[in-house]
PDB file of N, H, CA, C and O in Angstrom:
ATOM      1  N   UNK A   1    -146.974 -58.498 -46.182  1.00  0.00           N
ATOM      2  CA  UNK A   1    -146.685 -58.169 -47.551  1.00  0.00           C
ATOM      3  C   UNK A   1    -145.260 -57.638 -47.640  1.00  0.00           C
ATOM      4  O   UNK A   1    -144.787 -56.733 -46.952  1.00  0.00           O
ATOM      5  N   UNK A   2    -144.678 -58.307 -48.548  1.00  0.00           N
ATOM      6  H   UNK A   2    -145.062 -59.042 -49.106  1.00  0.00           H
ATOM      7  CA  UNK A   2    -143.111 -57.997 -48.731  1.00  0.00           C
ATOM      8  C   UNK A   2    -143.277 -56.107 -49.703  1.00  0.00           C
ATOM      9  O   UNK A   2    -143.870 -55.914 -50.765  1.00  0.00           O
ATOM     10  N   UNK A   3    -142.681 -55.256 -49.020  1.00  0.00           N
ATOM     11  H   UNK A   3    -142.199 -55.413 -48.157  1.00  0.00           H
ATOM     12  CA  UNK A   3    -142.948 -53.888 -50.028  1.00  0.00           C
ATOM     13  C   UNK A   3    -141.373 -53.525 -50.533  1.00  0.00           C
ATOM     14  O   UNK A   3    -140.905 -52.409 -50.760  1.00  0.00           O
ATOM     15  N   UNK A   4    -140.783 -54.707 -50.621  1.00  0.00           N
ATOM     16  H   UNK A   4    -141.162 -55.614 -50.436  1.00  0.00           H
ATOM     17  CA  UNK A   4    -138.850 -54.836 -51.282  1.00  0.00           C
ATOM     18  C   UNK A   4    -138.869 -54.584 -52.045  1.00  0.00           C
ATOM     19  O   UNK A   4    -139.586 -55.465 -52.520  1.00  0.00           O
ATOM     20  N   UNK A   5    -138.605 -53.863 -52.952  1.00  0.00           N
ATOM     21  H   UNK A   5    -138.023 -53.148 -52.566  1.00  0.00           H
ATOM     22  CA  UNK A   5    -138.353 -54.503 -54.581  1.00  0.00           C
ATOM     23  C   UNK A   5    -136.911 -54.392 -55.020  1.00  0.00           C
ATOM     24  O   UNK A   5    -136.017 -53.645 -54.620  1.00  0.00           O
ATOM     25  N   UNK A   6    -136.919 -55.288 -55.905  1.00  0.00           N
ATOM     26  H   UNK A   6    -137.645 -55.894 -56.230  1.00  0.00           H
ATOM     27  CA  UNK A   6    -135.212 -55.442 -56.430  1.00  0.00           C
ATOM     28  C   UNK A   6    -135.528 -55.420 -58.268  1.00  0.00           C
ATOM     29  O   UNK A   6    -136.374 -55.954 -58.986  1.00  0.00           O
ATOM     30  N   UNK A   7    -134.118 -54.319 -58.558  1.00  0.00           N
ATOM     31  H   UNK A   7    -133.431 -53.885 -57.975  1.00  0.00           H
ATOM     32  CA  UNK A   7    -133.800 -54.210 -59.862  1.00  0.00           C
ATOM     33  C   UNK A   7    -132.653 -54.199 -60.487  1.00  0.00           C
ATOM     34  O   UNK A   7    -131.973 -55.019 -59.870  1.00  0.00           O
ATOM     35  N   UNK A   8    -132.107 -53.822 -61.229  1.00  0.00           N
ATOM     36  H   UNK A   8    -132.660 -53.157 -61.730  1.00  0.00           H
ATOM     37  CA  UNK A   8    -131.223 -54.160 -61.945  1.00  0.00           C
ATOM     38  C   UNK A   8    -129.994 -53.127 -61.666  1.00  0.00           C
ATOM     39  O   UNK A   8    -128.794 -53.366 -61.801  1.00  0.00           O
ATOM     40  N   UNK A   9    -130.868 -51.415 -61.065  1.00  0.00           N
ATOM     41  H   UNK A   9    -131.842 -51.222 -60.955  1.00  0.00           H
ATOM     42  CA  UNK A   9    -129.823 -50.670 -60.682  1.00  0.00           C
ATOM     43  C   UNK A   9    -129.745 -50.320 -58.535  1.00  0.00           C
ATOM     44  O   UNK A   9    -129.260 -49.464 -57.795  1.00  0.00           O
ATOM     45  N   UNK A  10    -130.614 -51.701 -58.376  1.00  0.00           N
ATOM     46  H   UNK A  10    -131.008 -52.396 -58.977  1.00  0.00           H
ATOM     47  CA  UNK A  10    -130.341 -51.483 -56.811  1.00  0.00           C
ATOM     48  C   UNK A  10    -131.823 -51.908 -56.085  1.00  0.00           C
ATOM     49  O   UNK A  10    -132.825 -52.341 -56.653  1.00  0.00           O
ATOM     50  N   UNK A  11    -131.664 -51.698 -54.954  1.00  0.00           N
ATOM     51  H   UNK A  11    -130.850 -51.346 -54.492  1.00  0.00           H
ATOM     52  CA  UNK A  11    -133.226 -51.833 -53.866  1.00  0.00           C
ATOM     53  C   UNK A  11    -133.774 -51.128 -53.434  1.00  0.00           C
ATOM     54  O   UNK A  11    -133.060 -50.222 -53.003  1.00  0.00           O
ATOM     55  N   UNK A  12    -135.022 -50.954 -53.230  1.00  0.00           N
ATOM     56  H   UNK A  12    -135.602 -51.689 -53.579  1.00  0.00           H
ATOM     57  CA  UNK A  12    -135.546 -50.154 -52.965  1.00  0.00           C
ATOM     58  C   UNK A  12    -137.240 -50.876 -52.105  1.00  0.00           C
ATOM     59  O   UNK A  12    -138.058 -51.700 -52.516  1.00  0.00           O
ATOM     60  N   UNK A  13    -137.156 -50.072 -50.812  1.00  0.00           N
ATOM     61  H   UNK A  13    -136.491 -49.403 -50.478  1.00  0.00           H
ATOM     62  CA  UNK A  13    -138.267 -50.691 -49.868  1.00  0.00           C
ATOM     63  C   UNK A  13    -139.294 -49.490 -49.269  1.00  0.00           C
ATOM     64  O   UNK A  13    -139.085 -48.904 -48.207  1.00  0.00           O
ATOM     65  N   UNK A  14    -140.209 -49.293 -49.977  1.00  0.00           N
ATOM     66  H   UNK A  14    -140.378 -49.769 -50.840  1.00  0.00           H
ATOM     67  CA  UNK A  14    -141.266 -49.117 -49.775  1.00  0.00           C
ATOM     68  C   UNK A  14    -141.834 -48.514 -48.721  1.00  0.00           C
ATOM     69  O   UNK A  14    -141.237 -49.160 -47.861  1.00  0.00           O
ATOM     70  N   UNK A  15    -142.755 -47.531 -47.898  1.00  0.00           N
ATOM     71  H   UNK A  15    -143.241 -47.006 -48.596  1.00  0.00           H
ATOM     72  CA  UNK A  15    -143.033 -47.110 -46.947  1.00  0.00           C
ATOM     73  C   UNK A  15    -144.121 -46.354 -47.048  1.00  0.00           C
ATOM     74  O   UNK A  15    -144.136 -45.136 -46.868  1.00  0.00           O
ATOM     75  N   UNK A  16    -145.207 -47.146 -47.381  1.00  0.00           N
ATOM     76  H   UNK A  16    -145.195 -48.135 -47.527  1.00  0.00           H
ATOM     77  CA  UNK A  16    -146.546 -46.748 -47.318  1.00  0.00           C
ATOM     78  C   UNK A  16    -147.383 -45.507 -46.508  1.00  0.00           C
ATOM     79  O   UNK A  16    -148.405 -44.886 -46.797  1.00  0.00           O
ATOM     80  N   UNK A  17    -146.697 -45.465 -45.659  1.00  0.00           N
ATOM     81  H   UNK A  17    -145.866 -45.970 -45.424  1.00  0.00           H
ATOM     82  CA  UNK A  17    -147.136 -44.397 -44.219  1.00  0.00           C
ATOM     83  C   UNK A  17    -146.552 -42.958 -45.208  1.00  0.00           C
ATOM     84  O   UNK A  17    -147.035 -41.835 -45.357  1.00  0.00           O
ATOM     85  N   UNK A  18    -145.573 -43.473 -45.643  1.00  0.00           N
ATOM     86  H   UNK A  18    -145.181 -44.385 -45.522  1.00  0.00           H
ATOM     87  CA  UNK A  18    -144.470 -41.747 -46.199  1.00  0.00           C
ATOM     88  C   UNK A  18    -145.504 -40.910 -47.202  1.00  0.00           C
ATOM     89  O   UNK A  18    -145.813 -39.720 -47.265  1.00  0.00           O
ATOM     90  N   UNK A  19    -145.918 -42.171 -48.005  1.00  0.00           N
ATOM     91  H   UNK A  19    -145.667 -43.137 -47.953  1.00  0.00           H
ATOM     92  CA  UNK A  19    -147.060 -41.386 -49.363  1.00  0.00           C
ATOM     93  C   UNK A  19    -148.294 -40.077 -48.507  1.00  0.00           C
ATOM     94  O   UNK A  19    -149.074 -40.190 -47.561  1.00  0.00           O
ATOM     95  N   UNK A  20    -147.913 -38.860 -49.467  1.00  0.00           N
ATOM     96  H   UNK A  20    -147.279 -38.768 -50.235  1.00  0.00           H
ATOM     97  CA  UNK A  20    -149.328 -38.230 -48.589  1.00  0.00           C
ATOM     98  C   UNK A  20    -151.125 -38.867 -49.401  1.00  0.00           C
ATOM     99  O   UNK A  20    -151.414 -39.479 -50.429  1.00  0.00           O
ATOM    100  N   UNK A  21    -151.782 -38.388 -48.447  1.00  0.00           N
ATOM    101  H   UNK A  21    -151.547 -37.890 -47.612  1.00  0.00           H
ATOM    102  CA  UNK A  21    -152.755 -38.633 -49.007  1.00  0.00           C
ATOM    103  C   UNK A  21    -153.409 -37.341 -49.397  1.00  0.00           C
ATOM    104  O   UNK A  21    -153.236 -36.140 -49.193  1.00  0.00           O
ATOM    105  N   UNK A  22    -154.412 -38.288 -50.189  1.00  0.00           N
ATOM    106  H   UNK A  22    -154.553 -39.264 -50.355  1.00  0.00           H
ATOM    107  CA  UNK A  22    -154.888 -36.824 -50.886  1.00  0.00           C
ATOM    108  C   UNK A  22    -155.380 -35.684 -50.405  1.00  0.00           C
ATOM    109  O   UNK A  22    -155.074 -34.551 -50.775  1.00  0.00           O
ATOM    110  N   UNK A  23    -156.098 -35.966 -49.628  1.00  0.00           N
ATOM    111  H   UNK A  23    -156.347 -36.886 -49.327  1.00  0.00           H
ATOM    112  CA  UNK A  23    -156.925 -34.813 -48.367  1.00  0.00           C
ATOM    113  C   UNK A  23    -155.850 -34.107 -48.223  1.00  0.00           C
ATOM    114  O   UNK A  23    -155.944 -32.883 -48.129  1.00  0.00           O
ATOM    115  N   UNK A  24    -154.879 -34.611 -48.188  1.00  0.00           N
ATOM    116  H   UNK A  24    -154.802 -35.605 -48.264  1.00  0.00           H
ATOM    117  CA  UNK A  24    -153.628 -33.533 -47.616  1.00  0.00           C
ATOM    118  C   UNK A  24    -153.125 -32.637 -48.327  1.00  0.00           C
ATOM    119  O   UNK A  24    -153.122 -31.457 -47.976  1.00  0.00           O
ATOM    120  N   UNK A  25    -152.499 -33.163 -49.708  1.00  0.00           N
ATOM    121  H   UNK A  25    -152.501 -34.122 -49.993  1.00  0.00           H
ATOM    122  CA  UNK A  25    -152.430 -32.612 -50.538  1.00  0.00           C
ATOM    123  C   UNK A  25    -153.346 -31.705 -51.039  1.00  0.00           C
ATOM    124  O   UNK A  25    -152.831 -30.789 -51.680  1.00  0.00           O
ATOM    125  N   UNK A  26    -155.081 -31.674 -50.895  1.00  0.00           N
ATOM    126  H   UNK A  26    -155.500 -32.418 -50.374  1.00  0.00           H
ATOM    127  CA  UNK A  26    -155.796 -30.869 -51.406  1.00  0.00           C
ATOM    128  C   UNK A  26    -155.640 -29.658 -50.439  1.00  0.00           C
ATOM    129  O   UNK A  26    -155.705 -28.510 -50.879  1.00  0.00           O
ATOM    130  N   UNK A  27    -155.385 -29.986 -48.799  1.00  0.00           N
ATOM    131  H   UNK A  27    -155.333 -30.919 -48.442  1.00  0.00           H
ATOM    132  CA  UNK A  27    -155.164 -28.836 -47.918  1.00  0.00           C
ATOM    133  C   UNK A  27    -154.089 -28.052 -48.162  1.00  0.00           C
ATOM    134  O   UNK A  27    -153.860 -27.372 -47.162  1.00  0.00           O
ATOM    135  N   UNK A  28    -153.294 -27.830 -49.077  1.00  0.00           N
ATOM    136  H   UNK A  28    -153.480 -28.382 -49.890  1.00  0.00           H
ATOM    137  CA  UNK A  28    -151.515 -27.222 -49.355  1.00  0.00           C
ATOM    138  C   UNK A  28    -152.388 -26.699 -50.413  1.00  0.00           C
ATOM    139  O   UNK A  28    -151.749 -25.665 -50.610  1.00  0.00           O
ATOM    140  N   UNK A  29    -153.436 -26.623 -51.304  1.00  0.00           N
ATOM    141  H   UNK A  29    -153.956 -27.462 -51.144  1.00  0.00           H
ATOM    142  CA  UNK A  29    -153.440 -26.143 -52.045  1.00  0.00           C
ATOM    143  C   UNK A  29    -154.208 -24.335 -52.217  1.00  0.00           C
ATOM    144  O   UNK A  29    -154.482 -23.732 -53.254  1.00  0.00           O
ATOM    145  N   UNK A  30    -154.343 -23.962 -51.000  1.00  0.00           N
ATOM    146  H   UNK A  30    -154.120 -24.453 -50.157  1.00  0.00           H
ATOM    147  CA  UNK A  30    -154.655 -22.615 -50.621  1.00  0.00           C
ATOM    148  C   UNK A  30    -154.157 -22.190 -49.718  1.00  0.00           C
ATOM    149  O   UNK A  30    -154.760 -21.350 -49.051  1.00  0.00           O
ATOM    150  N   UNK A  31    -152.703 -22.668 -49.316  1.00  0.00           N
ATOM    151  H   UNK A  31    -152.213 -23.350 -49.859  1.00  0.00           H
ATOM    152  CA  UNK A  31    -151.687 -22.113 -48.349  1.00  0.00           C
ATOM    153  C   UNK A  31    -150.739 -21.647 -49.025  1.00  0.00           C
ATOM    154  O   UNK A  31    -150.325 -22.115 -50.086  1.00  0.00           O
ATOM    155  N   UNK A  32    -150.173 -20.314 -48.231  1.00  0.00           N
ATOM    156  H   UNK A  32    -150.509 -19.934 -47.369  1.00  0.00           H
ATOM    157  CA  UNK A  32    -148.852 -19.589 -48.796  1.00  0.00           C
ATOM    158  C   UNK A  32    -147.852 -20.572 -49.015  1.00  0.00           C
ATOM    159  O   UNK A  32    -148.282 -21.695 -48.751  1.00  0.00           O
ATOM    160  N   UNK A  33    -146.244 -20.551 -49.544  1.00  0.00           N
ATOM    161  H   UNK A  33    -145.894 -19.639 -49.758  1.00  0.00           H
ATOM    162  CA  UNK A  33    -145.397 -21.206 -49.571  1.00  0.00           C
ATOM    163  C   UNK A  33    -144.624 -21.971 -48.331  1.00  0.00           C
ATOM    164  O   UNK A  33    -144.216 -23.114 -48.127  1.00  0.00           O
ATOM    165  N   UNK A  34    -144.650 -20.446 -47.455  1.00  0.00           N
ATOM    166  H   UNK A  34    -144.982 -19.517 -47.621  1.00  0.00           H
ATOM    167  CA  UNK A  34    -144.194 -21.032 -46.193  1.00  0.00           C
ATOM    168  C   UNK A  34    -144.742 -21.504 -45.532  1.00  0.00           C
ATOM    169  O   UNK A  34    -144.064 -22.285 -44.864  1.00  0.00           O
ATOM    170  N   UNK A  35    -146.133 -21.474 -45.192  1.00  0.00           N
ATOM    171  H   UNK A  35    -146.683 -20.840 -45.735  1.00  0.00           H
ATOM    172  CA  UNK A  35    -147.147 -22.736 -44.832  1.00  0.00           C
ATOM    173  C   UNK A  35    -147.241 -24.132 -45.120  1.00  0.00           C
ATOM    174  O   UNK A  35    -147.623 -25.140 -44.525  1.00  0.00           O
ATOM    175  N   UNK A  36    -146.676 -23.798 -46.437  1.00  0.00           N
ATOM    176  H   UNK A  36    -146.365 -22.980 -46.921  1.00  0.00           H
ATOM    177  CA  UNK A  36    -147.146 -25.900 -47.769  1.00  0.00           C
ATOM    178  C   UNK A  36    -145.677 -25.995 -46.351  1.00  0.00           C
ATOM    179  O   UNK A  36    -145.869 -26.488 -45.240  1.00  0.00           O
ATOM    180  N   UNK A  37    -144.385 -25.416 -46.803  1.00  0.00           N
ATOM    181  H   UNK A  37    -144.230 -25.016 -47.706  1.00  0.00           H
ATOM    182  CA  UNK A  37    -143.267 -25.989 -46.195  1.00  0.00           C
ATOM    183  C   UNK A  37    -143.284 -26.381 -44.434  1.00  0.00           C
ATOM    184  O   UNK A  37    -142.662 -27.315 -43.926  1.00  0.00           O
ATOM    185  N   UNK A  38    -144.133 -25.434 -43.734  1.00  0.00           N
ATOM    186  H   UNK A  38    -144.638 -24.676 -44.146  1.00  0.00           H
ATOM    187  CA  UNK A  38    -144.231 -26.182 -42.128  1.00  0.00           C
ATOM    188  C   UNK A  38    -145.014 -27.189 -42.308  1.00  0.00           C
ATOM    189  O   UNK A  38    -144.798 -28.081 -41.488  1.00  0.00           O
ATOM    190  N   UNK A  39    -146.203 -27.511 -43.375  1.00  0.00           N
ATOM    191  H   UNK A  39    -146.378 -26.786 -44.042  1.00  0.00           H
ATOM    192  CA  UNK A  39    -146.938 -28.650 -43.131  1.00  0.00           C
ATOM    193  C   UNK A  39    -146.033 -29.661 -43.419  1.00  0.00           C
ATOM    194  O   UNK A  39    -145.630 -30.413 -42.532  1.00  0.00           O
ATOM    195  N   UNK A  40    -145.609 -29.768 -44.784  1.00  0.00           N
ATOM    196  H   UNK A  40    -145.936 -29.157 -45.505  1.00  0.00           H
ATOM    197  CA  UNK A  40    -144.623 -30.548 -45.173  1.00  0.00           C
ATOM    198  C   UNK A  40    -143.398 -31.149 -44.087  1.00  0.00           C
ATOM    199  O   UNK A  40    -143.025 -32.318 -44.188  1.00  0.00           O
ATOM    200  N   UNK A  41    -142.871 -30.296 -43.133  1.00  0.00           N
ATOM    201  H   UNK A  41    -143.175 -29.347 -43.050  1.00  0.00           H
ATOM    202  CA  UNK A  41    -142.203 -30.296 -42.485  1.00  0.00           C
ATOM    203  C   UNK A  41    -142.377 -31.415 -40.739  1.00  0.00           C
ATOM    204  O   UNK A  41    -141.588 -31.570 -39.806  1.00  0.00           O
ATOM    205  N   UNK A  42    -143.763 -31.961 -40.996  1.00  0.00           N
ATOM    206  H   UNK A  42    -144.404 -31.836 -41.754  1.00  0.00           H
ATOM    207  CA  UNK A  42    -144.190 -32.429 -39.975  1.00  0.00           C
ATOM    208  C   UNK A  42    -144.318 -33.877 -40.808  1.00  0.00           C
ATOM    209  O   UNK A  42    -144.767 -34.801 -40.131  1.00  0.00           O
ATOM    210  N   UNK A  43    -143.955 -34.200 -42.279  1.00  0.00           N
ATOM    211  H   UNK A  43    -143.590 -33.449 -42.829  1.00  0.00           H
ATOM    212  CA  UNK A  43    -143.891 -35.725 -42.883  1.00  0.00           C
ATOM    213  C   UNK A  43    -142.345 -35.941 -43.062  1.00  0.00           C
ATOM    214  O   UNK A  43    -141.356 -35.310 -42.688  1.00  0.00           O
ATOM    215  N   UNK A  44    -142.531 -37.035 -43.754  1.00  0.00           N
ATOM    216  H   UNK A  44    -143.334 -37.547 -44.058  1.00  0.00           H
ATOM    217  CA  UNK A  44    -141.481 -37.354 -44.053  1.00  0.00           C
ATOM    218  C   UNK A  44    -140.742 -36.469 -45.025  1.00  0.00           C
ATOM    219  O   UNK A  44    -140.057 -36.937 -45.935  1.00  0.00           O
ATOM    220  N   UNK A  45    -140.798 -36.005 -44.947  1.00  0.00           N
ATOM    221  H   UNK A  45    -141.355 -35.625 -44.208  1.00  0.00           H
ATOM    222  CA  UNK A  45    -140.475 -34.741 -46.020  1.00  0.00           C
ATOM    223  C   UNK A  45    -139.170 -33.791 -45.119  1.00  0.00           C
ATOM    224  O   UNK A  45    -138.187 -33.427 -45.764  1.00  0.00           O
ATOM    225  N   UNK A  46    -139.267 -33.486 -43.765  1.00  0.00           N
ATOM    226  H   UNK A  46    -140.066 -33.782 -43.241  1.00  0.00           H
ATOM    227  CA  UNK A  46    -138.444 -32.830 -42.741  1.00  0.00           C
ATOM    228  C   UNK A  46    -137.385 -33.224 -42.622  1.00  0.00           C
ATOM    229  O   UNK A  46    -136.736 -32.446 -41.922  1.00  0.00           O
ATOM    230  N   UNK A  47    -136.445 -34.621 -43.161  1.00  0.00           N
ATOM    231  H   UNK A  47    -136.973 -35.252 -43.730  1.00  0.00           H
ATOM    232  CA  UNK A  47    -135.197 -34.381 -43.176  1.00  0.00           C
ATOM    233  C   UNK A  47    -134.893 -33.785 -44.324  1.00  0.00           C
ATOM    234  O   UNK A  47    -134.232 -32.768 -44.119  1.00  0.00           O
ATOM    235  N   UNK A  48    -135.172 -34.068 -45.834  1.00  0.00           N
ATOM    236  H   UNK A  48    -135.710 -34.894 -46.000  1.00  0.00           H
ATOM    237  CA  UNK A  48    -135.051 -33.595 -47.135  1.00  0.00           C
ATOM    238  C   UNK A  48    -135.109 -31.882 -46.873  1.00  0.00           C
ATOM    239  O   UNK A  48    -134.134 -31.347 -47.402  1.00  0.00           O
ATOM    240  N   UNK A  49    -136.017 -30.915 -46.189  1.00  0.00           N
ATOM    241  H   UNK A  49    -136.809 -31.349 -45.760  1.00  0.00           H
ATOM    242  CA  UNK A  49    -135.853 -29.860 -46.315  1.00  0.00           C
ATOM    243  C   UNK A  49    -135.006 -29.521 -45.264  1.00  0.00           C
ATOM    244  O   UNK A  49    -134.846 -28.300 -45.266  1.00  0.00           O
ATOM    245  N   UNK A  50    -134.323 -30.130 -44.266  1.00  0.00           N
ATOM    246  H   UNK A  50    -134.453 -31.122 -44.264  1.00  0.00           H
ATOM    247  CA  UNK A  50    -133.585 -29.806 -43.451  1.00  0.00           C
ATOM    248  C   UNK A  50    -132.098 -29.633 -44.231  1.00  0.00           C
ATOM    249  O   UNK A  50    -131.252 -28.753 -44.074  1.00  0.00           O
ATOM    250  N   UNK A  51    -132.095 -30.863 -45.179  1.00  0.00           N
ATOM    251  H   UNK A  51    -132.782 -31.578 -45.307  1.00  0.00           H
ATOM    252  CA  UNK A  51    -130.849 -30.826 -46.271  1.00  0.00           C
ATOM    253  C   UNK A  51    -130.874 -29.349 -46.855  1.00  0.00           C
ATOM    254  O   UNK A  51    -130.040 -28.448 -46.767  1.00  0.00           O
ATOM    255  N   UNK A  52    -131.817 -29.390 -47.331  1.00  0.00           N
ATOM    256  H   UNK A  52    -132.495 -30.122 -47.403  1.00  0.00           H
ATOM    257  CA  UNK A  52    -132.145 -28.330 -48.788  1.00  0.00           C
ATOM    258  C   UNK A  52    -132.104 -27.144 -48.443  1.00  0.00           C
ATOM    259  O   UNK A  52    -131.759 -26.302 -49.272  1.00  0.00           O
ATOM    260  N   UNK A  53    -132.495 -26.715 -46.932  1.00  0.00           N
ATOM    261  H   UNK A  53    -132.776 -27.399 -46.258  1.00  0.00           H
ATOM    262  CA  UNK A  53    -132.347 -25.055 -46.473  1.00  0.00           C
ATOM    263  C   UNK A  53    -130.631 -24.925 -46.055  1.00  0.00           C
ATOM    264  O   UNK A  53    -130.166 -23.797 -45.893  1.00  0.00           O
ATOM    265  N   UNK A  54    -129.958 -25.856 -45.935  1.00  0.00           N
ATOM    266  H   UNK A  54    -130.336 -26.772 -46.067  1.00  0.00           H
ATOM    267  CA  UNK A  54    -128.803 -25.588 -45.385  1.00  0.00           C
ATOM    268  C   UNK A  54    -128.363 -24.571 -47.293  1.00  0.00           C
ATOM    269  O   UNK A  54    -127.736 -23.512 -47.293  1.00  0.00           O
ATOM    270  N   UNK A  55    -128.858 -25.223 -48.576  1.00  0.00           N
ATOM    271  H   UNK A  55    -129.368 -26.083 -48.576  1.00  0.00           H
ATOM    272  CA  UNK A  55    -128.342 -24.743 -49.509  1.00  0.00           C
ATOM    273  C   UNK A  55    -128.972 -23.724 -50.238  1.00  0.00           C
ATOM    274  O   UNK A  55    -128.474 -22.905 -51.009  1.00  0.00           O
ATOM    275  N   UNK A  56    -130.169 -23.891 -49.879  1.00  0.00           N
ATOM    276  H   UNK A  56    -130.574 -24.556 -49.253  1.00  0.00           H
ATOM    277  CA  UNK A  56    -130.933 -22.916 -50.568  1.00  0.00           C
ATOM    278  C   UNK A  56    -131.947 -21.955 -49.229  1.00  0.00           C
ATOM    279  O   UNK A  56    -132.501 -22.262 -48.173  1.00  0.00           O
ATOM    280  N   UNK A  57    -131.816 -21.069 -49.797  1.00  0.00           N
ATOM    281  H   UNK A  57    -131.366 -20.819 -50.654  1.00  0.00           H
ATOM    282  CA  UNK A  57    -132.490 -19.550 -48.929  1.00  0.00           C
ATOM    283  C   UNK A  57    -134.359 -19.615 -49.647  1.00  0.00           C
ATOM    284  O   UNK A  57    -135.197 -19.839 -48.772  1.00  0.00           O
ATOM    285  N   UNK A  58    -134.679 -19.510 -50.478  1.00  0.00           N
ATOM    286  H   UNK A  58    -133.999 -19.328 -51.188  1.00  0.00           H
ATOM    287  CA  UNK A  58    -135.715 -19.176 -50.648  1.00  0.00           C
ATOM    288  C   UNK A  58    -136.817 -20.441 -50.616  1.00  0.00           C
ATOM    289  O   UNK A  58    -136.692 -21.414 -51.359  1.00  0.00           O
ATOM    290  N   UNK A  59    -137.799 -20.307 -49.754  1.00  0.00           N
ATOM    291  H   UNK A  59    -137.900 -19.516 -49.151  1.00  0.00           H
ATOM    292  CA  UNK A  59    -138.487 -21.102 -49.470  1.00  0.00           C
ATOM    293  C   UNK A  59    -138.794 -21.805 -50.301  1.00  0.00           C
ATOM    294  O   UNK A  59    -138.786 -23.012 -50.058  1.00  0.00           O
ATOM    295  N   UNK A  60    -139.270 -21.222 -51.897  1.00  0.00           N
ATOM    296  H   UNK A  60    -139.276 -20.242 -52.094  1.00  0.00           H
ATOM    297  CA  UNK A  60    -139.982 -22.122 -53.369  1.00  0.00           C
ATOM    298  C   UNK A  60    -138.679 -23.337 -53.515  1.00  0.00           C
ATOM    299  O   UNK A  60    -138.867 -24.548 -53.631  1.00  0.00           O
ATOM    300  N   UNK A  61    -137.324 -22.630 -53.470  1.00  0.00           N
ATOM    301  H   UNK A  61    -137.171 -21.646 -53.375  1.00  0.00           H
ATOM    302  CA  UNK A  61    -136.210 -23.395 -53.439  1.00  0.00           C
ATOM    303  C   UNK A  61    -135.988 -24.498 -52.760  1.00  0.00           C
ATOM    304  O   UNK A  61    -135.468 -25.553 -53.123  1.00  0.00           O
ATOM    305  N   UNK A  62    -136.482 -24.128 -51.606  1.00  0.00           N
ATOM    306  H   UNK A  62    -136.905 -23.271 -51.312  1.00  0.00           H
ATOM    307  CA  UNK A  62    -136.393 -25.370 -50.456  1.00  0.00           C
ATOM    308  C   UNK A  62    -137.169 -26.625 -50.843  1.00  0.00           C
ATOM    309  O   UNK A  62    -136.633 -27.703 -51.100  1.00  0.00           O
ATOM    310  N   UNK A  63    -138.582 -26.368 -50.861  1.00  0.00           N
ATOM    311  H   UNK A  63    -139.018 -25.493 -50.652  1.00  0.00           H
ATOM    312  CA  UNK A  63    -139.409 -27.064 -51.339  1.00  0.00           C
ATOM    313  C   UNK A  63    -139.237 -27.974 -52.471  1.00  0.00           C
ATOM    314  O   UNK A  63    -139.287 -29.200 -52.571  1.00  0.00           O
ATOM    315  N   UNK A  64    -138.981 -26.853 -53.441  1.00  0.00           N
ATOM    316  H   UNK A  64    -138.941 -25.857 -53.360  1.00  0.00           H
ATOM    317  CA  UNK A  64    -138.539 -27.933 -55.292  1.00  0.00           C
ATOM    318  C   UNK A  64    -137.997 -28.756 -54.747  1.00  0.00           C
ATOM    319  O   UNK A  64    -138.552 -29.846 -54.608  1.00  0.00           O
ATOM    320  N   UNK A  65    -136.582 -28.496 -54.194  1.00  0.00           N
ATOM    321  H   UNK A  65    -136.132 -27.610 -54.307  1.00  0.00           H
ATOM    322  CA  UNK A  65    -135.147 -29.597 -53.441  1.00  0.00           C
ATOM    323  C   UNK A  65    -135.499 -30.437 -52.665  1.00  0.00           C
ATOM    324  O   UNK A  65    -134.770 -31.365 -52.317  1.00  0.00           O
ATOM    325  N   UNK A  66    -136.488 -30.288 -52.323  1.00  0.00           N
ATOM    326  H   UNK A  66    -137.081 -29.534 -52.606  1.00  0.00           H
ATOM    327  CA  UNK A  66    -136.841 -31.668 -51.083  1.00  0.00           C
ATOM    328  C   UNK A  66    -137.911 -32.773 -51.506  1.00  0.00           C
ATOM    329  O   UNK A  66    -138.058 -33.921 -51.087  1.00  0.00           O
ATOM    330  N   UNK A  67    -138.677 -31.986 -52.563  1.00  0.00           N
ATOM    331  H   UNK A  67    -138.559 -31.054 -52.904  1.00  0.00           H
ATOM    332  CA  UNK A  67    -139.772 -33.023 -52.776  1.00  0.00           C
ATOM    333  C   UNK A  67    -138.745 -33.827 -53.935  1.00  0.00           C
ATOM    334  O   UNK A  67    -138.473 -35.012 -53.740  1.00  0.00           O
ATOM    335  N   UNK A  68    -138.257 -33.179 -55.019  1.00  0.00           N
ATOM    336  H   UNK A  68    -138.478 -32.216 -55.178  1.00  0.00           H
ATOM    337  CA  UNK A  68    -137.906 -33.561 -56.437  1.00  0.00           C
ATOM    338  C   UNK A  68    -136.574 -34.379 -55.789  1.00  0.00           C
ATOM    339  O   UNK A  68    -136.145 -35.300 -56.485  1.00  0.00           O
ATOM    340  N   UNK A  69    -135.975 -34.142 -54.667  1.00  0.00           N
ATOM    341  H   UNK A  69    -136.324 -33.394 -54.102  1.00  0.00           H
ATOM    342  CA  UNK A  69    -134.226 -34.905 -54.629  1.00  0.00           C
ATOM    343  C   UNK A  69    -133.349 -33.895 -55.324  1.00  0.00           C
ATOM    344  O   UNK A  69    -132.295 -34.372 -55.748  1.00  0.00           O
ATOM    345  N   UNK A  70    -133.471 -33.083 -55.460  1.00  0.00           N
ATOM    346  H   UNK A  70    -134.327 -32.697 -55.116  1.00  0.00           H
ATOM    347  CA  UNK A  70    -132.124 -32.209 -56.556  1.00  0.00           C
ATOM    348  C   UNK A  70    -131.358 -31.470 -55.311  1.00  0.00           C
ATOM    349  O   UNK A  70    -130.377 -30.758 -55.525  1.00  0.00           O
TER     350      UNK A  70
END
C-alpha cells in the first residue's frame, strides 16, 4: 500500500507505526506530567521533545511543543 500522499502545498508519507494507539493513550491518562513525557519519550515523539526542552523548561511546555509542532 502506497501511504504517499501528494498536494498542492507539498508531500507527505505516512507512518502508521508513529500513530499511538488507544490503550496507550488511555494509560497517560492517570499519570503525572512528567510521566505522560518519559512515556511519550520512548515514541516517536523523543526527537520533537528533545527539540522543545532545549527551549522550553517546564515540562506542560515541553509536551504542548512536541505533540502540537509549535
Amino acid at each position: 500500500m502506497n501511504t504517499a500522499y501528494s498536494g498542492s502545498f507539498g508531500r507527505l508519507k505516512v507512518h502508521y507505526n508513529d500513530f499511538l494507539g488507544n490503550e496507550f493513550i488511555k494509560s497517560l491518562l492517570d499519570l503525572e506530567i512528567k510521566d505522560i513525557k518519559l512515556r511519550l519519550y520512548e515514541t516517536s515523539y523523543k526527537d520533537d521533545i528533545d527539540k522543545s526542552s532545549v527551549i522550553n523548561s517546564s515540562e506542560l511546555d515541553i509536551l504542548i511543543a512536541a505533540i502540537t509542532g509549535i
